[in-house]
C-alpha positions in Angstrom: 14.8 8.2 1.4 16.6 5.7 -1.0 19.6 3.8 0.6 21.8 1.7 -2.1 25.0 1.7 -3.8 26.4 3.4 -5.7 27.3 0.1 -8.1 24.8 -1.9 -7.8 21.3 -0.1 -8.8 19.4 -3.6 -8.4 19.7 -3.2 -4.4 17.9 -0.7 -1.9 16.3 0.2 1.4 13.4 2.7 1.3 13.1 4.5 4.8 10.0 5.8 4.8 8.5 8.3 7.7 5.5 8.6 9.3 4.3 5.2 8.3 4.0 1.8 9.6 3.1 -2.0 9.2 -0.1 -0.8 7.4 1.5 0.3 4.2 4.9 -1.5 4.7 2.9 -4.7 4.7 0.7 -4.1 1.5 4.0 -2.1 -0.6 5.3 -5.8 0.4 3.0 -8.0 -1.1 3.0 -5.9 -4.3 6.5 -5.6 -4.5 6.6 -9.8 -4.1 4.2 -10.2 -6.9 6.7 -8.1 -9.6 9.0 -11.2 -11.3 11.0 -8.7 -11.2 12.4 -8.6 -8.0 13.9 -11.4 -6.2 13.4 -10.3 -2.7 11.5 -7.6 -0.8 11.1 -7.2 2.9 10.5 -4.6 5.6 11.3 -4.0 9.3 10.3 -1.2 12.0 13.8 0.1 13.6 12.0 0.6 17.0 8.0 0.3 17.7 7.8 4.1 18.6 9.4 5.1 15.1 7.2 5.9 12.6 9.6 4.9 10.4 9.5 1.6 8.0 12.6 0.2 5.9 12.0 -1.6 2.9 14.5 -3.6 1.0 14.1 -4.5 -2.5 16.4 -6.6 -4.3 15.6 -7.6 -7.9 16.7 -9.0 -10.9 18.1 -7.0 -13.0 16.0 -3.6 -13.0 16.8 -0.8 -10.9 15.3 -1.2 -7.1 13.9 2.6 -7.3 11.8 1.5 -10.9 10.6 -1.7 -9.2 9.4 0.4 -6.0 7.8 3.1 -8.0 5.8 0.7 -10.3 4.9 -0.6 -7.5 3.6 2.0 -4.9 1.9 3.1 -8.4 -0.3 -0.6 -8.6 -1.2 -0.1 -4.7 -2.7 3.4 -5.4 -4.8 1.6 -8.7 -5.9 -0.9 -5.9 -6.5 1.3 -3.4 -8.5 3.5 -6.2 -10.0 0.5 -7.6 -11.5 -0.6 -3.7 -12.8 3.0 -3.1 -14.6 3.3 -6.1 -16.4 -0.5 -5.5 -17.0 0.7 -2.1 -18.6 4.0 -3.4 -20.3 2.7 -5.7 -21.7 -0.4 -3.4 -23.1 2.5 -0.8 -24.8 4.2 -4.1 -26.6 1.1 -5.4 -27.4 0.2 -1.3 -28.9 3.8 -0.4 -30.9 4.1 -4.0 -32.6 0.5 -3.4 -33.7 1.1 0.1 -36.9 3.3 1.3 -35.8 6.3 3.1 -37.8 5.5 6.0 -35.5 2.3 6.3 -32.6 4.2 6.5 -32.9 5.7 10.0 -29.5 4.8 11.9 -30.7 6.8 14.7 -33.6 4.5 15.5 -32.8 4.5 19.6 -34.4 7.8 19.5 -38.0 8.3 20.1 
């Protein structure tokens, strides 16, 4: 949910639910690398809300543009570390022996 005026399409607060400091935190850092937007933090109402506010204030381009561009780059990371990762356990499991790979070695 998008807070802002009506006037002033530069300003918002996102209140997003069911979330907390985990994506808050990294839409932050994303939203602080756009030159675009002049300043960008969030806050938790009350620990036992899953709710997170984020206000983004930029410099000339709608808030809502910024935001979306930028929960857009956090799902290329995100993509981007999943697919290294996937890709790392691939290369890892087709260079070892199978007899190597028992995690279950405690039983006899």
């Amino acid at each position: 949910m998008e807070h802002g005026s009506v006037t002033d399409s530069t300003s918002s607060t996102f209140s997003i639910m069911e979330e907390d400091h985990t994506l808050a935190n990294s839409v932050r850092f994303v939203l602080n690398q756009d030159p675009r937007v002049a300043f960008c933090g969030y806050s938790i109402p009350h620990p036992a809300d899953k709710k997170v506010n984020i206000r983004v204030q930029t410099t000339g381009d709608p808030a809502k543009d910024v935001m979306k561009d930028a929960l857009q780059d956090l799902m290329v990371m995100g993509q981007h570390v999943r697919g290294t990762f996937d890709k790392a356990v691939a290369d890892f499991k087709s260079n070892m022996p199978a007899e190597q790979m028992d995690v279950d070695s405690n039983q006899q």
